[in-house]
C-alpha positions as CSV (number, residue, x, y, z in Angstrom):
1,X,40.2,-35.2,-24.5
2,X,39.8,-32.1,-26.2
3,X,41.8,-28.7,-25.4
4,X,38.2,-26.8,-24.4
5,X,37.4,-29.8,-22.3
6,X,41.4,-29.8,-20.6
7,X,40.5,-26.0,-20.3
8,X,37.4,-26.3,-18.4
9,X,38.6,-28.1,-16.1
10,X,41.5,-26.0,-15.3
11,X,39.0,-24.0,-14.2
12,X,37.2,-26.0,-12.1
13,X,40.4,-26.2,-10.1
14,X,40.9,-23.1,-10.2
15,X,37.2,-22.5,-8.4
16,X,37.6,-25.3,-6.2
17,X,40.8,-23.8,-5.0
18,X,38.9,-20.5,-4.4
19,X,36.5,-22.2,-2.0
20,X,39.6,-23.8,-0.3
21,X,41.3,-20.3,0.4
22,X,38.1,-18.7,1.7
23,X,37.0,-21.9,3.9
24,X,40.6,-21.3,5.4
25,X,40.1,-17.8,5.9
26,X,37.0,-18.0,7.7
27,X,38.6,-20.8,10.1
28,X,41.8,-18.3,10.8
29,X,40.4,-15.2,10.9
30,X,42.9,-14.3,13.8
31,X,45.8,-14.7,11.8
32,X,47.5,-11.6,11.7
33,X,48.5,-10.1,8.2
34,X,52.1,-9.5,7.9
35,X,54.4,-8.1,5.4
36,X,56.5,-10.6,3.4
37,X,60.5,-10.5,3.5
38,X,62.3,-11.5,0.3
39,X,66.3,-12.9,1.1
40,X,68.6,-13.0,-1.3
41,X,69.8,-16.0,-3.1
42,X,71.5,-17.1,-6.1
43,X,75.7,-17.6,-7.4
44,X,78.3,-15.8,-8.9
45,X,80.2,-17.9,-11.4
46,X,82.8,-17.4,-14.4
47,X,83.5,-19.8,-16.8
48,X,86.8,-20.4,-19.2
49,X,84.9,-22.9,-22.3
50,X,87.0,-24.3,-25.0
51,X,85.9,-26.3,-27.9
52,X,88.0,-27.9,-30.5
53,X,85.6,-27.5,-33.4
54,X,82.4,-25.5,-34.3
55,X,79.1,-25.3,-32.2
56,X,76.1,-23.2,-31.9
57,X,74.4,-22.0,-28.8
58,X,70.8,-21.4,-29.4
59,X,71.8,-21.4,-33.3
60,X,74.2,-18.8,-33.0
61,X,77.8,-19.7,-33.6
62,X,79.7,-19.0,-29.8
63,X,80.7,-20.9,-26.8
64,X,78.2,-19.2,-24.4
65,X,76.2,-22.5,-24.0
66,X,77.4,-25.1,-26.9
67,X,74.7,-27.5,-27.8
68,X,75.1,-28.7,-31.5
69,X,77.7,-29.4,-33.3
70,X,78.0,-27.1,-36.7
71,X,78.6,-28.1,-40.2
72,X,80.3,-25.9,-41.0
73,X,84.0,-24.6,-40.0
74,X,84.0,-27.8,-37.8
75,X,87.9,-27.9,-37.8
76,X,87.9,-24.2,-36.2
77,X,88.7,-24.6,-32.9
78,X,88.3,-21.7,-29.5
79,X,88.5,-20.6,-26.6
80,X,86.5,-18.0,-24.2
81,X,85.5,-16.6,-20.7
82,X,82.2,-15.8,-19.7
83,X,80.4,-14.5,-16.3
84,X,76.7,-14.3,-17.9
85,X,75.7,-17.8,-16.0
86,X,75.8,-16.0,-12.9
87,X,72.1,-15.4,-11.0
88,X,70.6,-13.5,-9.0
89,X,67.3,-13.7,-7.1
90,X,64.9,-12.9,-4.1
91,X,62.5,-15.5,-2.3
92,X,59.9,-15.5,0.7
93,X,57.3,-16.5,2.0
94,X,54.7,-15.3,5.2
95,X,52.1,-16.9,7.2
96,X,50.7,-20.2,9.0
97,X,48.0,-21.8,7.4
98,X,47.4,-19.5,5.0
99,X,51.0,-18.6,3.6
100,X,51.8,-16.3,0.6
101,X,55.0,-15.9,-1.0
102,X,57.3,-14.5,-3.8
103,X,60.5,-15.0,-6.3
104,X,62.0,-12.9,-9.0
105,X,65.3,-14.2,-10.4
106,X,67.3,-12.7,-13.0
107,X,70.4,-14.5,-14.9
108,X,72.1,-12.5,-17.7
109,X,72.0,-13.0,-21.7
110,X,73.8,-11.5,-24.7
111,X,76.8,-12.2,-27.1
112,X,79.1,-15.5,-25.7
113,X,82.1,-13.0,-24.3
114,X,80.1,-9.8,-24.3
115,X,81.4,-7.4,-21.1
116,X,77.8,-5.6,-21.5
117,X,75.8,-8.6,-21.2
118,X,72.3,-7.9,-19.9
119,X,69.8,-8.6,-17.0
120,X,66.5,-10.9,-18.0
121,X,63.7,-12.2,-15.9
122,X,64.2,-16.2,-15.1
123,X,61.5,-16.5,-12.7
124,X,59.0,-13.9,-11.1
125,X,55.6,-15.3,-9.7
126,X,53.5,-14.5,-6.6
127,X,51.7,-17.1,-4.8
128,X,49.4,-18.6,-2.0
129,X,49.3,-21.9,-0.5
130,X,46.5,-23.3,2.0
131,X,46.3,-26.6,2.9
132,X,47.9,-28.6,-0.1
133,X,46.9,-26.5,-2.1
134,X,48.6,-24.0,-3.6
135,X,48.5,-21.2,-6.7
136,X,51.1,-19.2,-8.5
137,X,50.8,-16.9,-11.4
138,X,54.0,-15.3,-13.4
139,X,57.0,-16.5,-15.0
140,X,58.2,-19.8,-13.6
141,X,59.2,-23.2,-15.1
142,X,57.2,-25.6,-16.9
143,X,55.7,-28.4,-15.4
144,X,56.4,-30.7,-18.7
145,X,59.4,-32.1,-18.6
146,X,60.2,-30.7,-14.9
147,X,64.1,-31.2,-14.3
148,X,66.7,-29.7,-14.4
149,X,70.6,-31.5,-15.7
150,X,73.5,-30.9,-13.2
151,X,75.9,-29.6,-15.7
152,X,78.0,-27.6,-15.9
153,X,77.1,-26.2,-18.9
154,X,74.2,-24.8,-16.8
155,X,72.7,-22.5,-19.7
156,X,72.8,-25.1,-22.6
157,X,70.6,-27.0,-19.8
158,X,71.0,-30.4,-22.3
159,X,68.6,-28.8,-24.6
160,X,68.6,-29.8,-27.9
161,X,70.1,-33.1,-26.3
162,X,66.7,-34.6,-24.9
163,X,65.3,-31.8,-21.9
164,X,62.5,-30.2,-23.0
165,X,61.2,-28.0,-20.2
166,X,61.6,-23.8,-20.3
167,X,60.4,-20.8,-18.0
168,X,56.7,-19.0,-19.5
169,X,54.4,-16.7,-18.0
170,X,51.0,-18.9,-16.4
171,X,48.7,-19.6,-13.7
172,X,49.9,-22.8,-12.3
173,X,47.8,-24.8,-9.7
174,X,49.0,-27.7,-7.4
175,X,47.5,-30.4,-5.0
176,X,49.3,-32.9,-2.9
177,X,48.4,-35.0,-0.2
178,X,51.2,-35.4,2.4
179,X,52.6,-39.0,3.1
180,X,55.4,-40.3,4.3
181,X,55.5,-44.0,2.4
182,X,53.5,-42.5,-1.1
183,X,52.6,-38.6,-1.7
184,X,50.7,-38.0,-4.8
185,X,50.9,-34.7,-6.2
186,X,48.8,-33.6,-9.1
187,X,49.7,-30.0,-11.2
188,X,48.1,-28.0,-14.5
189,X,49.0,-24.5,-15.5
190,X,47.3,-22.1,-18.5
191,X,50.2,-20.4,-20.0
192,X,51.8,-18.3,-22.7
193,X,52.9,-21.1,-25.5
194,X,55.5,-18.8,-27.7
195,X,57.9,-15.8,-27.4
196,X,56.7,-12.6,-29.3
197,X,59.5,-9.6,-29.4
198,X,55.9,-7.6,-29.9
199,X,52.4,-7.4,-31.1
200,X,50.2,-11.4,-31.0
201,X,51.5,-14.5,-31.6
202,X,50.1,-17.3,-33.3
203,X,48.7,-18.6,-30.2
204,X,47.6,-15.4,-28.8
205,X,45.2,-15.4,-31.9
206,X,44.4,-18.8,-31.6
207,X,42.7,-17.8,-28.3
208,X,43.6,-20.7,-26.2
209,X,46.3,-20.5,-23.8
210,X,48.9,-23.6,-23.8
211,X,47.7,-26.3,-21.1
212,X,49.9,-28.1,-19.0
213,X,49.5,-31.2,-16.7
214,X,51.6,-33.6,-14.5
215,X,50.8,-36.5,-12.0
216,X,53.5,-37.4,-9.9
217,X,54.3,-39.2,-6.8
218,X,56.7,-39.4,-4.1
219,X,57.9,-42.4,-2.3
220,X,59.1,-42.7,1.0
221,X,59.6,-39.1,1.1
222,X,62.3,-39.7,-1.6
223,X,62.0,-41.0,-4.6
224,X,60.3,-39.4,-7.1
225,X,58.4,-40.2,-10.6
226,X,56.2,-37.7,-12.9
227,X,54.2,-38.9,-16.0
228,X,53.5,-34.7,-17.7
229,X,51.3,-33.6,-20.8
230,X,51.2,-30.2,-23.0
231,X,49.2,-29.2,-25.3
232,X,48.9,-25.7,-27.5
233,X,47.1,-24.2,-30.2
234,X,48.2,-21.7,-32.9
235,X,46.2,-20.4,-35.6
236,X,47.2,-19.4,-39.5
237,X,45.3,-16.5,-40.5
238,X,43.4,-16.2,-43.9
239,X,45.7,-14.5,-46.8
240,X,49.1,-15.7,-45.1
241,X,51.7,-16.4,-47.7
242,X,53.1,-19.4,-47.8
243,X,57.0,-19.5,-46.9
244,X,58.1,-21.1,-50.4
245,X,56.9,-22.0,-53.5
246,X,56.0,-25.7,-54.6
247,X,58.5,-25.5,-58.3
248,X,61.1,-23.8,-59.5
249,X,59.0,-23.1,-62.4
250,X,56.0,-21.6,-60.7
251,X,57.9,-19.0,-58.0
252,X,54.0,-17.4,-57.2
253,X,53.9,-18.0,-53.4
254,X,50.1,-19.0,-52.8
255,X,48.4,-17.7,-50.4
256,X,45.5,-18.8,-47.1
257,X,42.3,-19.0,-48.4
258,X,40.5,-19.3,-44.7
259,X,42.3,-19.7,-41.4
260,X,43.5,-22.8,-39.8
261,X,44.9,-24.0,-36.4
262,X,47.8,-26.4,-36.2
263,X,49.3,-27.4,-32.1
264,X,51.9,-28.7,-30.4
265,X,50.9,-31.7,-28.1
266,X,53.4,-34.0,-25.9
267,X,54.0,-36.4,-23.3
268,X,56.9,-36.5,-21.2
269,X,57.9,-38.9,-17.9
270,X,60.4,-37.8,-15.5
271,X,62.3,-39.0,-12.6
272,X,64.4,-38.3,-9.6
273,X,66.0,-41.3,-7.4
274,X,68.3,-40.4,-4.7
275,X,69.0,-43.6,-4.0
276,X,72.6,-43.0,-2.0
277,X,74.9,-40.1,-1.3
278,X,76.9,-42.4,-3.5
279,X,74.6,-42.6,-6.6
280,X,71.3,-40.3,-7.6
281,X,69.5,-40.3,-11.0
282,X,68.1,-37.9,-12.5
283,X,66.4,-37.6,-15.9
284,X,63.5,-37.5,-18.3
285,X,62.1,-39.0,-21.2
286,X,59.2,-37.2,-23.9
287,X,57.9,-37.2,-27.2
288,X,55.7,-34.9,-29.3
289,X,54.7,-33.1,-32.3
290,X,56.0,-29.3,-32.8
291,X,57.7,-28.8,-29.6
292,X,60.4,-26.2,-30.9
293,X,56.9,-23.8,-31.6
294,X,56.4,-23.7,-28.4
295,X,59.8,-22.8,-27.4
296,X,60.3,-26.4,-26.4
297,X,63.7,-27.0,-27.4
298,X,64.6,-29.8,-30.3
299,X,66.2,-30.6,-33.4
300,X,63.3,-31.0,-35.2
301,X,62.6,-27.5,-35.7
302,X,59.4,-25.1,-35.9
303,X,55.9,-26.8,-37.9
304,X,55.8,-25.9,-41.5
305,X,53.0,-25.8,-44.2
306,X,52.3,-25.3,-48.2
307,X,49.6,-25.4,-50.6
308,X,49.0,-28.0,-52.9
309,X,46.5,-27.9,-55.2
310,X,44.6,-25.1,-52.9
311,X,44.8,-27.2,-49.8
312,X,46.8,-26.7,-46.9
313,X,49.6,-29.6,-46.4
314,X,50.7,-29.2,-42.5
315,X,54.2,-30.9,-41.7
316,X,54.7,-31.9,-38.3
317,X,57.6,-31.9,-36.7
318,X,58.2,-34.9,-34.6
319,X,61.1,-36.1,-32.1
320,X,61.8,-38.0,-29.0
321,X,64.5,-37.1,-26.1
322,X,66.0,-38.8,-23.3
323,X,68.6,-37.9,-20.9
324,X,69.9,-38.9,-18.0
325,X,72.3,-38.2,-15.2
326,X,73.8,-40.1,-12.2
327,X,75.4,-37.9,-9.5
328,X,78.1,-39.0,-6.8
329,X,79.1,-37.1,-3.5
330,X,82.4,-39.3,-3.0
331,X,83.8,-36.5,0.0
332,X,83.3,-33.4,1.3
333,X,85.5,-32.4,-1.4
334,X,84.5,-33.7,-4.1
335,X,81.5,-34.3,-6.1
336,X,81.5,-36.2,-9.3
337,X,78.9,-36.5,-12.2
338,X,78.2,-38.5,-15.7
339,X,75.7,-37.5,-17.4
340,X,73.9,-38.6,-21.6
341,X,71.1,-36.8,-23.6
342,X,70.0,-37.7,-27.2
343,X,67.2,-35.6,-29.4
344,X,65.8,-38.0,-32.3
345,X,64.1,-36.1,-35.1
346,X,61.1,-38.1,-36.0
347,X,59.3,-36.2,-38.6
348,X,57.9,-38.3,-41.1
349,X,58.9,-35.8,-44.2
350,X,62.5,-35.7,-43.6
351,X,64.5,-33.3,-46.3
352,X,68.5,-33.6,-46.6
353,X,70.1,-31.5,-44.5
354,X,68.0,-31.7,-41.4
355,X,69.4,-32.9,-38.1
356,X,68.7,-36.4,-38.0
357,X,70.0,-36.6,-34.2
358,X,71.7,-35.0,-31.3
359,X,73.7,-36.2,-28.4
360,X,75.8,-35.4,-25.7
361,X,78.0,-37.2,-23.3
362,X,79.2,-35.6,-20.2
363,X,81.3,-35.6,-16.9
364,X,82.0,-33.2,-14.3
365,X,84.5,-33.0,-11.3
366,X,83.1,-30.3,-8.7
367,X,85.6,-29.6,-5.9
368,X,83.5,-28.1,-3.0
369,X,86.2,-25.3,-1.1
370,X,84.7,-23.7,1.9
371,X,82.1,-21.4,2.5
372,X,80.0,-21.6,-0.7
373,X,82.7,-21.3,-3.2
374,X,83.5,-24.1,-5.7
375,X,85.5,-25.1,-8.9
376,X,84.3,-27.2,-11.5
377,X,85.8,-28.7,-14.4
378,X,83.3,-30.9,-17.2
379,X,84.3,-32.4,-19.9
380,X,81.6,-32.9,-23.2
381,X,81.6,-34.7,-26.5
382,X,79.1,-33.4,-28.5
383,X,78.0,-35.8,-31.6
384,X,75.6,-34.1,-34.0
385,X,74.4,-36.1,-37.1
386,X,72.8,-34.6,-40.2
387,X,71.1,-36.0,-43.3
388,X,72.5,-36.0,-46.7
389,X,71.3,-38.8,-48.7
390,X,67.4,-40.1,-48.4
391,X,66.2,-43.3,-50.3
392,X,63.5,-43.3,-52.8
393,X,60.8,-43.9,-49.4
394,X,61.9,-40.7,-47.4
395,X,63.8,-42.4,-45.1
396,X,67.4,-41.5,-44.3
397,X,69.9,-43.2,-46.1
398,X,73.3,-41.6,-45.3
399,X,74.4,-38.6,-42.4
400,X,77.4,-36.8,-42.1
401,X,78.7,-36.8,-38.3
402,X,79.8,-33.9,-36.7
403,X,81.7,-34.1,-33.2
404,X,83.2,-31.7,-30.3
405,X,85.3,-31.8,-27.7
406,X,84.2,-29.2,-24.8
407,X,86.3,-28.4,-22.2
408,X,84.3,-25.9,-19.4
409,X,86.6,-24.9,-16.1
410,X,84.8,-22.7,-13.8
411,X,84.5,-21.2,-10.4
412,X,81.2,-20.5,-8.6
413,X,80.4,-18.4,-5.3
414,X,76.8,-19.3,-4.0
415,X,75.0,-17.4,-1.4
């Protein structure tokens, strides 16, 4: 199916939910408008991490949210306190049949152990809900690859380690049929595919907004399973100079004759199975092409092209993730959970010294106190392996492992 054809029918539903809203309107018209209250929600939490060799956190070399293992100065070990994973936020909703609601929630962002860390929007979106219907527009998550880890490593979020999923401005749109044995739910959301610091991106130019989609279905009012798609499209404009040269001997960078559009395109399948108090699963599993463009978090890295000959060679950049977690409430005091991620770079034009793979095993011990407030202590071992020798077919012949020992103690107020 074609992204025009995924587009149209976005808005189709987005029509058809129109006529819902109005047909509800005209069969409440007593239904008095009211103003909406937001209440406060969110958790105050500091963190002492310590790590007993190098990592990066979004590529940059502190403990704020370790993810990768580096290469480099992977004997230096550290230690630091943070309070930028505390949140903040404001929720409501009004109404009976017809009900319209609200969120904005902020979480804080800067160097690891800055004191002057700063505010950032997680989530801000308006919506309205009729029937099972129901329509948001604004920053909120993605609806490929939907969940959320429980670690406690709560920024790092396992990606790079197999999650996928980020927040992005879009129109989001959602039917489900209420059931109690099996409750289909069915979700697709136009949105903005990359970050831009200013001016157009690559797919603002392109001029179609990323498209999103996700079946799902809950069971027994329980148990729940998602099969999700994305798709976006980003367009090279004519005279763009290439980012290196083909040889050594011939430095001349060439340059775009004509445009040309390259996307990003995955599928992803997702879970949730709260089977006991004793034992819950949570997890996901996805695959695509040029994911990290659109601010989907892997290894693999951002798409890449050259000229050759004065055609345009597109590399792909491919990988698969899987992660996982299994979550015990053993008391009233203590909470216990074990938790595995692993991102597979599966480009087909490997070069030494890309990651080859990531993973991450964890556990955490979380020791509920009273009234909201909680410590937590998680243990992870971090295992990063990058290429250095490829045979004579481009496939990986030898990697150098890279390993890391975190050790994150923290204490957490909710409200």
């Amino acid at each position: 199916m074609s992204t025009k054809s995924l587009l149209f029918m976005a808005l189709g539903l987005i029509m058809f939910s129109q006529v819902s809203f109005s047909q509800e309107n005209v069969e409440n018209k007593k239904e008095e408008n009211k103003k909406i209250e937001l209440k406060p929600y969110g958790f105050v939490k500091g963190d002492m991490v310590y790590s007993n060799a190098s990592v990066t956190s979004f590529g940059a070399s502190n403990l704020g949210a370790p993810q990768i293992v580096s290469s480099t100065g992977n004997d230096q070990s550290a230690l630091g306190f943070t309070a930028q994973h505390t949140r903040f936020g404001l929720k409501g909703s009004v109404g009976e049949k017809i009900k319209a609601g609200g969120v904005i929630e902020l979480d804080f962002y800067g160097g690891a152990f800055d004191a002057n860390i700063k505010p950032r929007i997680r989530l801000a979106y308006a919506s309205v809900t009729a029937g099972g219907f129901e329509a948001r527009m604004g920053q909120q998550w993605d609806i490929f690859s939907p969940n959320n880890a429980n670690t406690n490593n709560t920024n790092a979020n396992m990606w790079y380690a197999g999650n996928r999923g980020f927040r992005r401005a879009q129109l989001q749109l959602s039917y489900k049929i209420s059931n109690k044995v099996f409750a289909p739910m069915v979700q697709v959301s136009l949105a903005e595919a990359t970050k831009e610091e200013s001016g157009l991106g690559k797919d603002n130019i392109s001029g179609m907004p990323m498209f999103q989609a996700r079946v799902s279905g809950k069971i027994m009012e329980k148990y729940e399973i998602g099969l999700s798609y994305v798709n976006a499209t980003y367009t090279e404009l004519e005279n763009t100079i290439e980012a290196t040269s083909n040889t050594t001997t011939n430095p001349i960078k060439d340059t775009l004759k004509s445009d040309f559009n390259f996307k990003t395109s995955g599928i992803g399948v997702d879970f949730n199975l709260p089977f006991h108090k004793y034992f819950s699963l949570l997890g996901e599993f996805n695959t695509g092409k040029n994911l990290n463009d659109a601010n989907l978090f892997n290894i693999a890295g951002n798409h890449s092209w050259k000229i050759v000959g004065g055609d345009v060679v597109k590399n792909d950049k491919k990988s698969m993730g899987l992660w996982f977690n299994a979550t015990s409430n053993i008391t009233s005091w203590l909470n216990v959970v074990v938790g595995y991620g692993c991102d597979k770079n599966t480009s087909d034009d490997l070069v030494e010294g890309n990651i080859a793979r990531n993973r991450v095993v964890y556990g955490d011990l979380v020791f509920p106190i009273k009234h909201g407030f909680s410590f937590a202590l998680e243990y992870q071992y971090i295992t990063t392996n990058k290429i250095t020798v490829l045979d004579t077919d481009g496939d990986i012949a030898h990697t150098d492992r890279f390993t890391a020992g975190i050790i994150n103690l923290s204490a957490k107020i909710t409200f």
